[in-house]
Every structure is written in structure tokens, then in C-alpha cells.
N, C-alpha and C positions, 0 to 999 in steps of 0.2 A: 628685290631679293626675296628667293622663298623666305618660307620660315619654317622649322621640323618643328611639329606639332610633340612636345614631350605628356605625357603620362604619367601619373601616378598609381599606385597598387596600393589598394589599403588593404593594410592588416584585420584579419579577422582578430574582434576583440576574444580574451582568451579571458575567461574567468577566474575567480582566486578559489583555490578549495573552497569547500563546504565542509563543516562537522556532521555527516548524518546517524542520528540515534533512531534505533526501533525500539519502542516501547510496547513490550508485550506484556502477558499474564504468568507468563513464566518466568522469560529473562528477558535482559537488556544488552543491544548492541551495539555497537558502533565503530564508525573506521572516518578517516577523510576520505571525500569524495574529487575527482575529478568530473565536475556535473556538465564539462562540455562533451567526456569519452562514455561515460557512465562506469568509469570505474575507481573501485575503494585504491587507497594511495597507501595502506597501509593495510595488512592482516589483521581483519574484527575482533575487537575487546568486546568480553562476554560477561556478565554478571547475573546472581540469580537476582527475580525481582525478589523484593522482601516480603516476609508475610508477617504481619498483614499489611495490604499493598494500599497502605494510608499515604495521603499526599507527603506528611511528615519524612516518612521514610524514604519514599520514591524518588521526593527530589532530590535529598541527601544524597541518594546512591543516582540520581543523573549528576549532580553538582561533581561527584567524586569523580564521573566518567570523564565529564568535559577538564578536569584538572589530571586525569591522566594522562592525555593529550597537551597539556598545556597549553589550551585554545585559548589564542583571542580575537578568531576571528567570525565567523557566520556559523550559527547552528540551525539544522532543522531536524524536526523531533516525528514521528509519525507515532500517533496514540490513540488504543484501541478503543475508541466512543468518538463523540459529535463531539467536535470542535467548533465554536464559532467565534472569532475575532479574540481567539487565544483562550475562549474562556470553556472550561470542559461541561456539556451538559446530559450526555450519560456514561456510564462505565459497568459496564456489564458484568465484566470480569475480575474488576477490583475492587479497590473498597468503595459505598457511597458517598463517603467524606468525601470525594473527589468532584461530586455535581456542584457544582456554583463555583470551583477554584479556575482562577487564571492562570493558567500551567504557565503562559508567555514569560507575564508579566512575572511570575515570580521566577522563573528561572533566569530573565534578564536579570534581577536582584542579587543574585545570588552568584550570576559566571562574569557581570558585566561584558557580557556581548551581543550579539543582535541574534536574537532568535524568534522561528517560525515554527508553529505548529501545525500539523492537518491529519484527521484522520488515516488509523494505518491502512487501512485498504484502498483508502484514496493515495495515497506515498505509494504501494506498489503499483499500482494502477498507473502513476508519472510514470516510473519507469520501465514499467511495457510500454508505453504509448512512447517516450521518445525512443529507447533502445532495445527493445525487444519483439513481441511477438504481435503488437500494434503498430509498427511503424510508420509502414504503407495508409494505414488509416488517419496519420497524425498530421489533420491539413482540414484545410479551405474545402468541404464537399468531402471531406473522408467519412461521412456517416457516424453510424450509431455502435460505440461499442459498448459492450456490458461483460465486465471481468468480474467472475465468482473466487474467490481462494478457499478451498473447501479442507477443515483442519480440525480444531477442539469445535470451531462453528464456521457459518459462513458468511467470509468479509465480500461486498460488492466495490466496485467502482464504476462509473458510466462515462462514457466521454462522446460529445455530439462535436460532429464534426472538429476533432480536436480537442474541444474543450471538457474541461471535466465539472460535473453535476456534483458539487460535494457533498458527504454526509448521507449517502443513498442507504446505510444497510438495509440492505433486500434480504439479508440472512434470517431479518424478522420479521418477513411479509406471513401474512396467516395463510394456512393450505392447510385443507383439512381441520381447521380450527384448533391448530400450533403452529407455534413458530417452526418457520420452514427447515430451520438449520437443527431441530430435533427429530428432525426425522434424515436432514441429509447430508448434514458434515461427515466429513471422513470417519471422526472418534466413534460413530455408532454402526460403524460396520466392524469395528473392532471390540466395541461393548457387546453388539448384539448378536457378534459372530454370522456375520451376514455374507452371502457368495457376492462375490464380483457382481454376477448376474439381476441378484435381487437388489445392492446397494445403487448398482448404477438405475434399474429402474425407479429408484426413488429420485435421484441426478437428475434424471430426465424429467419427472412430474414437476420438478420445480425450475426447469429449464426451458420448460415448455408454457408454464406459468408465464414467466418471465418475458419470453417470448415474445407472447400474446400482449403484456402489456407496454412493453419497447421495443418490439418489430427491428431488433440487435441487425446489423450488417455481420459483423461477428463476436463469436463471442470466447473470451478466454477464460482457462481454467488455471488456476495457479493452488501453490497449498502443496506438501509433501506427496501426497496422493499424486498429484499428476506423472510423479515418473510414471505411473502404473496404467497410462491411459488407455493402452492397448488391452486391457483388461476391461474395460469399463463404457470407454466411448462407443462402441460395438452397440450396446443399448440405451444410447441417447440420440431420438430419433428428432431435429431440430432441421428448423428450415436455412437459417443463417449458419455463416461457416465456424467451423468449433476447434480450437487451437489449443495448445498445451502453454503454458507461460514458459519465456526463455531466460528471465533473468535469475528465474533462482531464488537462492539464500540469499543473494545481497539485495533482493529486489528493495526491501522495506529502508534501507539502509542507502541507497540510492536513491530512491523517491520521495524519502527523506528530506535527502539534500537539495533536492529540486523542489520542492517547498517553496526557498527562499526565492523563485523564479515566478511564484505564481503573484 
């Protein structure tokens, strides 16, 4: 007698939210993440940071966010310095009280849930690579990408072949002997009243730096500035291909949450 060969279909596993918070120098954000769609589940909660942006305070006012939420489930936090194994070792924009703190561990303390931290420009940098303007690159043999977000300064991300190089700021590589991001973040073409023309020629010398020493397959530009690309890219003369970021405002907040993936 035959026998009908039956089949089974397995279910793609489906992930439980994420809490993802962006930690910046200004304010703080956050929303639940769907980190299988790459989208927020809810409309972003905004708060200013405090000043002064001492660990004391910072946590408080994360501790308050994640209880605005009533989370108890997974957080990831994207925060602007070098993170390594949760523990913060520079912060630029904040206070120094912040170099030696375990941002993790004390927020695990404090919300009782499981939380991951990873630099912010590495968090948007995840989510261009899984959902945005990296996709196609985000694989086995997808090359070298190198994401600038050009704003108050400039945050990098690198990802080889999918994978992400954490902790790069390239923002403070030296050119011209200063930090690169004083002569080519967005903020100083609005300090120094500079034409498109002349701002984006600075773009380009540190893009071309950059270049030279990660040979980028491509390269993305993220940071408020980018709606304005058509203004700007015109004079950034690059051998690898050069793309505007597509996630946005939520990027940091979504890459965030895919933290907890890495």
C-alpha cells in the first residue's frame, strides 16, 4: 500500500517586543519596537536629558521612561560614547561622571529587566542594515559599509560583510589636525554660515579620508541634514556608492532594540 508523504510548515519564530530608548545629549526617546517589522508599536515618548547629564540623573529620568511603559520586558538603550560589556568608557557630550559607570548593570537594578546597551551610532547603523537603506548589503559577502550621521557631530557605524565593527567613532579621526567632526558636522555650517557648496566640500574631505582607509562598498549618510542631500552630494566626489539613510527619526530607537539581537 502507498503511503502519502505528510509535511509539516514551521512557523517563523516571531519575536516579543523590545523597549528601544535613544540616549542622546539633548533628549531621550523611546517607543516598543516590533524588531522583526522594524517598526515602533507605539508613538515615541520624549523627554529633555537633564542638565547636568550626570549618571544620577540620566538614570532616573531612563528608570522613569521604562516605568512609563510599564515594561517588563527586554530593553535596549543606544548611548552616545563606547560601550563595552555595558560598561561606558567615553561620553563626549555628557557628563565625565559617566566614564567608568555600568549603564547595564545599573539599569538592570533599577527597572528589573533584561537590558542591552550599544553605542548610538552603532543602534542606527542596525537598523539601516536590517531595514533601510543597507539591506541589500546585510549578508554573507555584502561588503563593507561605513554609515556617517552628520548633526551636533559625527556618529559612524561600519558593518563588514553584515557584521557590525562596534565603537568606530570616525567622527574623531584627525584631518587636518582636529577632530573631523569640527570641521564637518552639520551644526557648523549653520554656526559658520557656510553655502551648501563649501559645507559639503568639507563632507567630501572626510569622506574621502574615510574612503582611503575602508575602501566602503557603500556608504550612508544619515543625521537631519540628509533630507537636504540634493544640496550637498553634488560635491562629494567618492568612489563607493553614497545613499541617504531611510529610517529616519526612529532609526536610533530601533537599533536600539535590535541591540538585544546582537
Amino acid at each position: 500500500m502507498a503511503t502519502r508523504r505528510t509535511t509539516t510548515t514551521r512557523r517563523k519564530k516571531v519575536n516579543p517586543p523590545v523597549l528601544g530608548i535613544d540616549i542622546g545629549g539633548t533628549g531621550i526617546k523611546s517607543a516598543p519596537v516590533d524588531i522583526d517589522k522594524g517598526e515602533l508599536l507605539e508613538e515615541r515618548f520624549r523627554v529633555e536629558t537633564p542638565r547636568p547629564a550626570t549618571p544620577k540623573k540620566m538614570l532616573a529620568a531612563i528608570q522613569g521612561m521604562i516605568e512609563h511603559w510599564n515594561w517588563k520586558g527586554q530593553v535596549g538603550c543606544g548611548f552616545p560614547g563606547v560601550i563595552k560589556n555595558g560598561g561606558v568608557h567615553t561620553a563626549a557630550n555628557l557628563s565625565k561622571k559617566w566614564i567608568g559607570v555600568n549603564i547595564k548593570e545599573e539599569l538592570e537594578k533599577l527597572s528589573s529587566c533584561k537590558v542591552f546597551v550599544i553605542n548610538d551610532a552603532d543602534s542606527a547603523g542596525l537598523a539601516e542594515m536590517k531595514f533601510g537603506a543597507g539591506k541589500k548589503f546585510n549578508r554573507r559577502g555584502g561588503g563593507v559599509v561605513f554609515m556617517a550621521t552628520l548633526g551636533t557631530g559625527i556618529g559612524s557605524a561600519l558593518f563588514i560583510d553584515g557584521l557590525l565593527v562596534c565603537n568606530t567613532e570616525f567622527g574623531h579621526i584627525e584631518i587636518d589636525g582636529k577632530d573631523a567632526e569640527t570641521r564637518a558636522a552639520a551644526i557648523h555650517r549653520e554656526k559658520e554660515n557656510l553655502s551648501w557648496k563649501k559645507w559639503g566640500k568639507r563632507v567630501n574631505k572626510y569622506l574621502k579620508h574615510m574612503e582611503m582607509l575602508l575602501s566602503p562598498d557603500l556608504i550612508v549618510i544619515g543625521g537631519g541634514v540628509s533630507k537636504h542631500s540634493d544640496k550637498f552630494f553634488k560635491h562629494i566626489k567618492v568612489k563607493a556608492e553614497i545613499v541617504t539613510a531611510e529610517m529616519h527619526n526612529n532609526a536610533g530607537i530601533v537599533g536600539a532594540a535590535l541591540s538585544s539581537e546582537l
